[in-house]
C-alpha positions in Angstrom: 70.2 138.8 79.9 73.5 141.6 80.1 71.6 143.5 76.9 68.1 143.2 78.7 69.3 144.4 81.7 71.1 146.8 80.1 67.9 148.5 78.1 67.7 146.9 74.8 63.9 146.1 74.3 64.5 141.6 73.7 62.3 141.0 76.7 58.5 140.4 76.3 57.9 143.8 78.2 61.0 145.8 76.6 64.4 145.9 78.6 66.0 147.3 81.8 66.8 146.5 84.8 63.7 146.8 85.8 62.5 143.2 84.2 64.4 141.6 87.4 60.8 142.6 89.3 58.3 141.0 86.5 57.6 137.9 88.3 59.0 135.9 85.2 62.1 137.1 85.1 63.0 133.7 87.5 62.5 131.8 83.9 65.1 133.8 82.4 67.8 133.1 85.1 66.8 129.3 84.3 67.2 129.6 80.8 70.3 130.8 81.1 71.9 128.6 83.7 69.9 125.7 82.1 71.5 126.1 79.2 74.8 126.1 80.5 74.3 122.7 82.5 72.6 120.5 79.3 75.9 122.0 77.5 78.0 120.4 79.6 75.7 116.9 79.9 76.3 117.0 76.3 80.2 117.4 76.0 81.0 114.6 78.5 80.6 111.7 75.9 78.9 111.0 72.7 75.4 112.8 71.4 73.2 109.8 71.5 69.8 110.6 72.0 69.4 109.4 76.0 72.0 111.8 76.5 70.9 114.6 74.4 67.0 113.9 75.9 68.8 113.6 79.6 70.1 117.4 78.8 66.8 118.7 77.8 64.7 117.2 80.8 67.6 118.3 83.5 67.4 122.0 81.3 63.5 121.9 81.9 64.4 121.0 85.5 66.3 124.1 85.9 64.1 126.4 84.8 61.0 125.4 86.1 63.0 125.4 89.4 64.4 128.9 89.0 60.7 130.2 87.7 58.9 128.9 90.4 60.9 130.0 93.2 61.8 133.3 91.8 57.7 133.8 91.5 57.0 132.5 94.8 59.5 135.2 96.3 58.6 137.8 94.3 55.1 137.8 95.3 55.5 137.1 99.3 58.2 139.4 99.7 57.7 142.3 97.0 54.3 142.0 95.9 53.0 141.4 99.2 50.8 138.8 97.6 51.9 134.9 98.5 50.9 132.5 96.1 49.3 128.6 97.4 52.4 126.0 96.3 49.6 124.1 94.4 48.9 126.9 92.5 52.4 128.0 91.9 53.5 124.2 90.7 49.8 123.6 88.3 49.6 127.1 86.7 53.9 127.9 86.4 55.0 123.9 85.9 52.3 121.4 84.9 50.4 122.8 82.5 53.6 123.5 80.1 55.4 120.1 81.2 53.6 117.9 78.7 54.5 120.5 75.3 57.9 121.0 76.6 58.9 117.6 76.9 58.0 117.0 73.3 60.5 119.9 72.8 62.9 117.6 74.6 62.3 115.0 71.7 62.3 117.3 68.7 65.2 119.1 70.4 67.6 116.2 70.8 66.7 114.3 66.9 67.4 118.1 66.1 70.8 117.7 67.9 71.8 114.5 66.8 71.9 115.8 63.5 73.3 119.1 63.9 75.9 118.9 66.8 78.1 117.0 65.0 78.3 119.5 62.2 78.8 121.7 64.2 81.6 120.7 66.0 83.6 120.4 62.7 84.1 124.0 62.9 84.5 124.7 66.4 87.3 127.0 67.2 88.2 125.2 70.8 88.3 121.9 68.4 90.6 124.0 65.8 93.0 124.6 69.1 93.1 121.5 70.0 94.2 120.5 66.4 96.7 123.3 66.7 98.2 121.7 69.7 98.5 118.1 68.6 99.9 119.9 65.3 102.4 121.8 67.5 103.6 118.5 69.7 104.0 116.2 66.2 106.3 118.9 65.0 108.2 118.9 68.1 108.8 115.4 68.4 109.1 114.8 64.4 112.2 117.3 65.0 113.9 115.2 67.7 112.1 117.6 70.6 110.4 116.2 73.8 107.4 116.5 75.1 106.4 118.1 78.4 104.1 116.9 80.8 102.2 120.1 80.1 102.1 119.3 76.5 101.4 115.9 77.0 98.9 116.5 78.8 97.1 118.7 76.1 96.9 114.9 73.9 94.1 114.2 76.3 91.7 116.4 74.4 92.3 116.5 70.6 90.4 114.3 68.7 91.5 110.3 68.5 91.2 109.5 65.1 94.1 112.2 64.1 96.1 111.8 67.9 96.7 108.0 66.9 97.5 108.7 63.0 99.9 111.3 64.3 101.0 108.6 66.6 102.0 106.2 63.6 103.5 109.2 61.5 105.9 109.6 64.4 106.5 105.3 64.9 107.3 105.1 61.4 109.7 108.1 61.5 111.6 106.7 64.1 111.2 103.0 64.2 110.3 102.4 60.6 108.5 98.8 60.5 110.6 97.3 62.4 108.4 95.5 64.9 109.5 93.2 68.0 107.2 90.4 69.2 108.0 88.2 72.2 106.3 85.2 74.3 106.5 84.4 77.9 107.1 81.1 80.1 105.8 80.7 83.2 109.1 79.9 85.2 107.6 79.6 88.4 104.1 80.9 89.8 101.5 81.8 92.5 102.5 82.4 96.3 104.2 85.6 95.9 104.6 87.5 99.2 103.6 90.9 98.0 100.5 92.4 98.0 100.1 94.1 94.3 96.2 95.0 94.2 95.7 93.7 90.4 97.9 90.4 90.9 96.0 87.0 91.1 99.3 85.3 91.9 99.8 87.5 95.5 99.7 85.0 98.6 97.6 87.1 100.8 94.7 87.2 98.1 94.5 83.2 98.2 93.1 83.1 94.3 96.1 80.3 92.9 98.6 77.9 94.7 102.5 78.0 94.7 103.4 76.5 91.9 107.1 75.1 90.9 109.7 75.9 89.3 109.8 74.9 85.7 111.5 71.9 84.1 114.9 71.7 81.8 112.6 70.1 79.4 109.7 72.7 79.6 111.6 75.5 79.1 113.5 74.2 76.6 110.6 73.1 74.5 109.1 76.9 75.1 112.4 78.0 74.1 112.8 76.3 71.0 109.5 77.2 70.1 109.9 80.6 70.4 112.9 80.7 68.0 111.3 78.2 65.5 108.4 80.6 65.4 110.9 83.5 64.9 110.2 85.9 68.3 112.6 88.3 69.1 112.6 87.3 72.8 111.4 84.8 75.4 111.0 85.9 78.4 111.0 83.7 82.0 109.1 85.2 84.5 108.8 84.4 88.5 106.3 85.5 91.0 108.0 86.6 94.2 110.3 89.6 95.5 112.8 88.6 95.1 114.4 84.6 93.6 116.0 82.0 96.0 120.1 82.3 95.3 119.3 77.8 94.5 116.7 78.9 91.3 118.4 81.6 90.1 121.3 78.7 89.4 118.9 76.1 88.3 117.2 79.4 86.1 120.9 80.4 85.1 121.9 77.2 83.6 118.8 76.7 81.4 119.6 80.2 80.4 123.4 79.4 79.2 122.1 76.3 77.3 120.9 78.4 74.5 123.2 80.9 74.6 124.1 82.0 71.0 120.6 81.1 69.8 118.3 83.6 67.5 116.0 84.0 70.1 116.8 86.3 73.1 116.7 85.2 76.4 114.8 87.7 78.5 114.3 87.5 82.6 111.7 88.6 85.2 113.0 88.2 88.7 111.7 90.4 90.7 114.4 93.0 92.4 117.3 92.1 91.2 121.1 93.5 92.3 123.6 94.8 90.3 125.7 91.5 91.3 123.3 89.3 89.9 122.1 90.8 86.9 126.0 90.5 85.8 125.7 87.2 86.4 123.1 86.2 84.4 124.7 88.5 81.5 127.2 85.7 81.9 124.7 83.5 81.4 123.4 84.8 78.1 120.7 87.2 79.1 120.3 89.9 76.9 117.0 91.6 78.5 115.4 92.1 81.3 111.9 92.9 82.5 110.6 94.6 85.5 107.6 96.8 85.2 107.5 100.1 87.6 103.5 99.7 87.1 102.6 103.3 88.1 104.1 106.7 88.3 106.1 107.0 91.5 103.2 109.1 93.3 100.2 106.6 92.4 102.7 103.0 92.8 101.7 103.1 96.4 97.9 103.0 95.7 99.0 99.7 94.4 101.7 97.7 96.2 103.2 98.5 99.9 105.4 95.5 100.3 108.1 97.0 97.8 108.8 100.7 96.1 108.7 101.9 92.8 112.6 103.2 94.0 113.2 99.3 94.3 112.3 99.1 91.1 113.9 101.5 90.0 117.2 100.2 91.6 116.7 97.2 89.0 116.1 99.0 86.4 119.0 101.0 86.6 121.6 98.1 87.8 120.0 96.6 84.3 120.9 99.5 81.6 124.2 99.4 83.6 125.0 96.5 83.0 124.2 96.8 79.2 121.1 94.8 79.1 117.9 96.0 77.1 115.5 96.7 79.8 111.9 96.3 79.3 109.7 98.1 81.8 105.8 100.1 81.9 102.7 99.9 83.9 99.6 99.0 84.2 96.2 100.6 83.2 92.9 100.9 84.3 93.8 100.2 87.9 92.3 103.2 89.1 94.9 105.9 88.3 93.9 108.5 85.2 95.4 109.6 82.0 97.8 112.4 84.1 98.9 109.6 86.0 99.9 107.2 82.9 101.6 110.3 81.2 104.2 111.0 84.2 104.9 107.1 84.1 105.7 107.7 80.8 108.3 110.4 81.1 109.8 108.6 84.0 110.5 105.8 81.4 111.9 108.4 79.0 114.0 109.4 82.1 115.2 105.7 82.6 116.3 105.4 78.5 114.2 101.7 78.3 114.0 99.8 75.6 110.9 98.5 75.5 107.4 99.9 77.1 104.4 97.3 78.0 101.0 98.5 78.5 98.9 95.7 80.7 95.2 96.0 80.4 93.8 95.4 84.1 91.8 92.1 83.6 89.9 92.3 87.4 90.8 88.7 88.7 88.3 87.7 91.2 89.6 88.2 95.0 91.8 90.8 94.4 91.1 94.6 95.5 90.6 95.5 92.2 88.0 92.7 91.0 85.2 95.0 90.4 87.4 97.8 88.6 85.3 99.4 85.7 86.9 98.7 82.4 88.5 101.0 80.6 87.2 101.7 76.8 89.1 100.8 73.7 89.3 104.5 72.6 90.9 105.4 76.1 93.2 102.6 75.8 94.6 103.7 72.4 94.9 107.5 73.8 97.2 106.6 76.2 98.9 103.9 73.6 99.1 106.8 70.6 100.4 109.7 74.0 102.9 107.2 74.9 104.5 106.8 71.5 104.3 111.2 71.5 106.3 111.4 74.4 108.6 107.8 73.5 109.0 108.1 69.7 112.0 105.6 69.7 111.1 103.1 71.9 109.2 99.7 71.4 105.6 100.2 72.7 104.0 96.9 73.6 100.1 96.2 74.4 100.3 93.2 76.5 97.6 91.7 79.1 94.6 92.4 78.2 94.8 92.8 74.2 93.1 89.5 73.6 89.9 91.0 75.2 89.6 93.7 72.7 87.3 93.2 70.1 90.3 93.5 67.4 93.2 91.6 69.1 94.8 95.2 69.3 95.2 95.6 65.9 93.7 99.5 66.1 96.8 99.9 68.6 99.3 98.9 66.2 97.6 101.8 63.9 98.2 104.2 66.4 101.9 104.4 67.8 102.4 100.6 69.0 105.1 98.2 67.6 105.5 95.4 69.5 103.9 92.8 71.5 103.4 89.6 73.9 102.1 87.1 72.0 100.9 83.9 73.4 99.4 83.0 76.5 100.0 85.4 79.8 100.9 84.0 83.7 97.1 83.9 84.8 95.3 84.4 81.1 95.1 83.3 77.8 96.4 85.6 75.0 96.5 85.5 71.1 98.0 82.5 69.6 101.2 83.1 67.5 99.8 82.2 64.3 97.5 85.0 64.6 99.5 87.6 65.2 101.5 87.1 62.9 99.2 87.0 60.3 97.9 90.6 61.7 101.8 91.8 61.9 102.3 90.7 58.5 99.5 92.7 57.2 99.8 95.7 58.6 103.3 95.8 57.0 105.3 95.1 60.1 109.1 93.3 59.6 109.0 91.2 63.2 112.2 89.5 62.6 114.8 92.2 63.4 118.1 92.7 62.4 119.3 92.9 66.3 118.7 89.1 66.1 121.0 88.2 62.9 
């Protein structure tokens, strides 16, 4: 259009700027802008053919728009000659409709076969390259991230994100690998009012339940280490724990004190006070999740902060106890949001980071959340391990409804998992992961553990 305009003979008629007053020169502005719109159709996702076919006929849209209301003007206004609508939409629309929409068709099985090629040697793809090249280097050399150059992960391509991923796990974790299992200590009936929890009172999807037995937790216990996990962890629904189950908890706790198996706990907000006691107790870890960044945790929960959490957190590493602590996904907040959760855990030196898959319990607020996609699941997985290289990164809920198990995570930056069953859903039984551990070449007994 610039070099038309400009007097270069490419139009039908020659060039200048003129051409703007040939009452086809509407056509042109479509093409152009037509063009630009299909382009962008076709970048959001992959180039199947209803996509590629969905470009062309909103393209043909476009321009028979632009054509037919440029004409119509022209000739009222300019021309002094207004044209019927019928006879604008049958001789400038119609009549060409049926041809070009078997463009449409040749156009996309000609895309489908091309684009891809293409795109191998695109320059904006070659930058993007450059950049995940750029943040490996960083962090290979003991750098960090920023959120700025996090956030650049986002759009390089997934295959080589997660494979630089595992080139960084493997430079600073090796294959060491650290695979828990979870009791359900006490359940249901919890006062607060987390959006994605089926175990909140006020949602009224599962009953109070008890608190567990000497002999059940034992028996979980002692599975756990005959099955050689690193941890166990006990986990209670509620704020914050009555003073009389945190001693009933405690003792059970001391029992195995000394055992191969590391006795994690999930209490809720805990203070400084009583996270030193249950040091005494044998406690080695503890677990409390900060769910979302600080500015989207209110989205999700307005009974308690994300600075409450952080409190425990903190009282936690203070007290010399490995702290396990991430989020949640796919509970409406994007990949900027998962990223700034992340450097706030890099903040808070943790130990461990678990990634929960939303799994929409019925009667909550987020029932009818749209899942996320594997591939956008191991983007944040493989960004995670970028911006923690030294840290455990664990997929837990929701790995069993992958089509794999996880085990594409585990190929991209992730080292460590809940196996077993969850509080409200079923997970992967021991056996198998450890058959999936073993063959990717993962040690899951760690030296920590003697």
């Amino acid at each position: 259009l610039v070099l038309g305009l400009a007097g270069v003979p490419i139009f039908t008629k020659g060039g200048g700027i003129g051409y703007v007053l040939q009452p086809t020169f509407g056509y042109l502005i479509g093409f152009a802008s037509g063009a630009v719109i299909a382009a962008l159709i076709c970048s959001k996702g992959r180039y199947s053919y209803p996509r590629l076919v969905a470009a062309g006929l909103v393209n043909l849209i476009v321009v028979y728009a632009a054509g037919m209301i440029y004409f119509a003007l022209l000739m009222k206004f300019y021309f002094g000659k207004p044209q019927d609508a019928g006879y604008v939409i049958v001789n400038l629309c119609l009549i060409f409709l049926p041809m070009d929409f078997i463009w449409c068709i040749v156009s996309a099985v000609v895309a489908k076969r091309v684009l891809p090629v293409l795109y191998r040697h695109d320059p904006a793809k070659m930058l993007r390259i450059s950049d995940l090249y750029a943040s490996k280097c960083k962090v290979l050399s003991g750098g960090k991230l920023t959120e700025k150059e996090a956030r650049r992960l986002k759009y390089v391509p997934l295959g080589a994100l997660c494979s630089a991923a595992d080139e960084i796990r493997k430079r600073f974790m090796k294959d060491k690998f650290d695979l828990c299992a979870i009791v359900n200590a006490k359940n249901g009936g919890c006062g607060e009012d987390c959006k994605f929890c089926a175990q909140a009172a006020c949602y009224g999807c599962m009953d109070k339940g008890v608190l567990i037995s000497r002999e059940e937790y034992d028996n979980a216990y002692s599975a756990a280490e005959t099955e050689g996990l690193n941890a166990m962890s006990s986990v209670t629904a509620g704020k914050v724990l009555s003073d009389k189950d945190l001693k009933i908890l405690s003792d059970y706790y001391r029992a195995h004190e000394g055992g191969a198996t590391e006795r994690c706990v999930s209490h809720g907000l805990l203070t400084k006070e009583r996270i030193e006691k249950l040091k005494e107790y044998g406690v080695t870890r503890l677990h409390n999740n900060l769910e979302a960044s600080a500015e989207n945790f209110p989205k999700l929960c307005t009974t308690h902060t994300h600075a409450q959490k952080l409190e425990t957190v903190r009282a936690a590493k203070e007290a010399g106890l490995k702290v396990c602590s991430g989020g949640i996904i796919g509970a409406g907040e994007n990949m900027n949001d998962r990223i700034k959760l992340a450097l706030e855990l890099r903040e808070e030196g943790v130990y461990s980071v678990p990634v929960n898959v939303l799994m929409p319990r019925k009667g909550t607020p987020l029932e009818n959340a749209k899942p996320l996609s594997y591939d956008e699941i191991r983007r944040t997985v493989a960004i995670f391990r970028f911006i923690l290289p030294d840290v455990y990164i664990r997929p837990a809920a929701g790995r069993r409804e992958l089509p794999d198990n996880g085990e594409k995570l585990f190929k991209g930056g992730a080292n460590a998992a809940i196996t077993g069953d969850f509080l409200t859903a079923k997970g992967v039984a021991v056996s198998e992961d450890l058959k999936m551990f073993g063959k990717l070449g993962f040690t899951v007994r760690n030296d920590q553990n003697g």
